[in-house]
N, C-alpha and C positions, 0 to 999 in steps of 0.2 A: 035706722037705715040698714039696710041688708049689705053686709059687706062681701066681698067677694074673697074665699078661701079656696086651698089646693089641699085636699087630701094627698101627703106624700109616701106613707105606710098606712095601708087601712086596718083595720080594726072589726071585727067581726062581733064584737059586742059593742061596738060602741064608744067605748071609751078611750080618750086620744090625750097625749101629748102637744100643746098647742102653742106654737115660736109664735112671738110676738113683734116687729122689727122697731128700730128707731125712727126718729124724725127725719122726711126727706126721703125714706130708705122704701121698703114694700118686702110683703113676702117672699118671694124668690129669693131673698138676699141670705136666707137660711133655708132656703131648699136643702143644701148639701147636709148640714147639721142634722138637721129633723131624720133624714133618709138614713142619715149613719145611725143616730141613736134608736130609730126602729127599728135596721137591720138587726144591731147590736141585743137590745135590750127584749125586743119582738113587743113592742109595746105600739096601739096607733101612733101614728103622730100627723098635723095636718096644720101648715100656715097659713096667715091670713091676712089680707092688706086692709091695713088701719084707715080708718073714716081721713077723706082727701088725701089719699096715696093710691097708686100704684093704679091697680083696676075700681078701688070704692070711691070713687069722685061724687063730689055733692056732701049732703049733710045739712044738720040744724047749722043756722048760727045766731049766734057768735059761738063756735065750734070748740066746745073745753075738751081737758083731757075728762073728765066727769060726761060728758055726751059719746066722746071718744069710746070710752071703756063700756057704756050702754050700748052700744052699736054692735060689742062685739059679745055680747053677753046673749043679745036677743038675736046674733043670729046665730050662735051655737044652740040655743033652744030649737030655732025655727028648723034647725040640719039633724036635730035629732043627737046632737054630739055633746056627751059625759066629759068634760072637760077633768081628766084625773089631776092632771100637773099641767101649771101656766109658765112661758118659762120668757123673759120677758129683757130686751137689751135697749139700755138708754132711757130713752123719753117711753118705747113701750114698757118697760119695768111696772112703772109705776100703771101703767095701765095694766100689766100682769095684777099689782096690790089692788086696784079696784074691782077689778073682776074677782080676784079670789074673797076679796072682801065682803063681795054681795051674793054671791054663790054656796052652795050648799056640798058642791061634789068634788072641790080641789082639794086635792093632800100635803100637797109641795107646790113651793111659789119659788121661782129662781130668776130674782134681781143682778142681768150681767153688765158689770161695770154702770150701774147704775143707782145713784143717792136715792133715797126714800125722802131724805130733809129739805127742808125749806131753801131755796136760792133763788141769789138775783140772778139780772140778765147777765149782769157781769162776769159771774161765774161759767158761763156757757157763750163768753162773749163773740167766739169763732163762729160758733153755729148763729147763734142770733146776728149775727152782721150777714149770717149767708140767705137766712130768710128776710131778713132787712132787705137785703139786695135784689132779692129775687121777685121784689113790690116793680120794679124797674124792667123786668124783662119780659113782666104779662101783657100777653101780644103783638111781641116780636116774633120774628119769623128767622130760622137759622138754618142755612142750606147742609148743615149736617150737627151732631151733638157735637164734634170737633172745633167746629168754630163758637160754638158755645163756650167748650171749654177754653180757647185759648181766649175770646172776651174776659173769662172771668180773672183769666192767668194776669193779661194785660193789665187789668183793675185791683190786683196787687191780691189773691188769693192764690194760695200756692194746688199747683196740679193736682194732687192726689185727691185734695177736698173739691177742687173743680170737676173733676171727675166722678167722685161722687154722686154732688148735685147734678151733672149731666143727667144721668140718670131719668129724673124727673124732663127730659125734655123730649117728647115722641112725637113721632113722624104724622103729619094732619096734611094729606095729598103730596105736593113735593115739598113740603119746608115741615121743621123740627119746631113746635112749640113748648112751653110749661105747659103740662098736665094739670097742675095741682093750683087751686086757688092760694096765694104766699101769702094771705091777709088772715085767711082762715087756718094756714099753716102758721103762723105766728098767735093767732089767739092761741093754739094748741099750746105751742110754746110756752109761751108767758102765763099760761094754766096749771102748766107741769111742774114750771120752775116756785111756784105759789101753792103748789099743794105739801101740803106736811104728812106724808104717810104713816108716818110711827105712831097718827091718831088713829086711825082704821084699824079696826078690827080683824085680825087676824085667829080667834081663839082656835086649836086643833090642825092648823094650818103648818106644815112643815118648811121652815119659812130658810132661805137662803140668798146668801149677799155675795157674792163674786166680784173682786177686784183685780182689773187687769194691773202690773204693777206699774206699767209707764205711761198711763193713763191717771190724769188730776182727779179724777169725777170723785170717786170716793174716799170721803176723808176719815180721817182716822177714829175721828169725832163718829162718825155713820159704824164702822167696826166696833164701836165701844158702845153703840147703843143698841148693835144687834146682838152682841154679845148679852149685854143685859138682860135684851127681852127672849135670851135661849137660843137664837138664830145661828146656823151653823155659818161661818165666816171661811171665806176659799180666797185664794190667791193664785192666779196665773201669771206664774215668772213668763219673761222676756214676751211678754203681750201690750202695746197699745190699748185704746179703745175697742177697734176693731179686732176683738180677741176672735174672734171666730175668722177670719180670716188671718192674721198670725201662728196662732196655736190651735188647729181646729180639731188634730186630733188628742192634745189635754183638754179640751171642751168636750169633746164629745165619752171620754173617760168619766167624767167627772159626773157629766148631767146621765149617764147610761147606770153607773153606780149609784148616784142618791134616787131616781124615780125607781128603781129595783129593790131599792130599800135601804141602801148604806149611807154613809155620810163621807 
């Protein structure tokens, strides 16, 4: 499936910098990233919304992160675009490891705030109750994202994650729908949380793991195995999950220094 991507810094040979978003999430949510670290580093860089997100609606199914991450491999061929560095947050991470895994032209893979290892639902139990929930809201109709959000406030999900998921609901004539099939957002899910990435193949790949520190996602277990396999290991004090939105200018330090060559 041809996904739908935003050149944010172009590149005149070709070769880009390619943000990846989370689950629920879409490209534009690291617009502002990408733009700094091209400014910064003078390097392309160019987002792209993930198979059933944002603008690429549709797809195989049962929709894995394994079809996911082909989606996005075949249309950076199909755009002519050299993918130098994948840089990849959450559930995209591991779609960053897929791609770089099956690819020939990536140098550096940048895992933010996001596990390479094997987990259950449990582990992710917030978000997986939020696409659990969102099986309930295909084909409702909502006279603004507001009242969406505050349905979900009501149903005992706190604001900010409500907010979030708003996101995914756009305007179809006068009322606000889901965009996104939650069935097929959830095989994603339960694909991601099932994939073991420390078995992929990474050889020559400059490989990095980024932990936000007040975020669960990565355990200490995942720094002790990147460390083993050479992986340089980064920590973002007083950051969440949402480190790009907490800390954006140490994110944008960090990933301008290592694709320039540093660690």
């Amino acid at each position: 499936m041809k996904l739908v991507t935003n050149v944010v810094c172009p590149s005149s040979m070709g070769t880009y910098v390619v943000f990846l978003h989370g689950i629920l999430g879409r490209g534009s949510n690291w617009r502002t990233i990408a733009r700094k670290v091209g400014q910064v580093s003078g390097v392309g860089t160019m987002t792209v919304d993930l198979t059933n997100h944002g603008g690429s609606l549709g797809g195989v199914r049962p929709l894995t992160i394994q079809a996911t991450a082909k989606d996005v491999i075949e249309t950076l061929a199909a755009e002519s675009v050299e993918c130098r560095a994948v840089v990849g947050h959450s559930f995209g991470g591991k779609v960053a490891m897929l791609v770089a895994s099956q690819t020939t032209e990536v140098e550096s893979l940048w895992m933010l705030d996001s596990s390479p290892s094997l987990r259950t639902s449990q582990s992710a139990e917030e978000v997986y109750r939020v696409v659990r929930y969102a099986q309930s809201l295909a084909g409702r109709k909502f006279e603004s994202r507001n009242a969406g959000v505050a349905l979900m406030v009501s149903d005992g999900f706190t604001r900010p994650l409500a907010m979030w998921f708003a996101m995914n609901l756009i305007k179809s004539g006068s009322a606000f729908e889901l965009s996104i099939d939650p069935k097929a957002t959830e095989q994603q899910l339960l694909s991601y949380l099932q994939l073991d990435g420390w078995q992929l193949p990474l050889d020559g790949v400059a490989c990095h793991l980024v932990r936000a520190e007040n975020s669960p996602v990565v355990l200490q277990e995942d720094l002790g195995l990147a460390e083993g396999k050479g992986w340089h290991n980064h920590l973002v004090h007083d950051a969440g999950h949402w480190l790009h939105a907490d800390q954006p200018k140490v994110l944008v330090e960090m990933l301008t220094r290592g694709i320039s060559g540093g660690v």
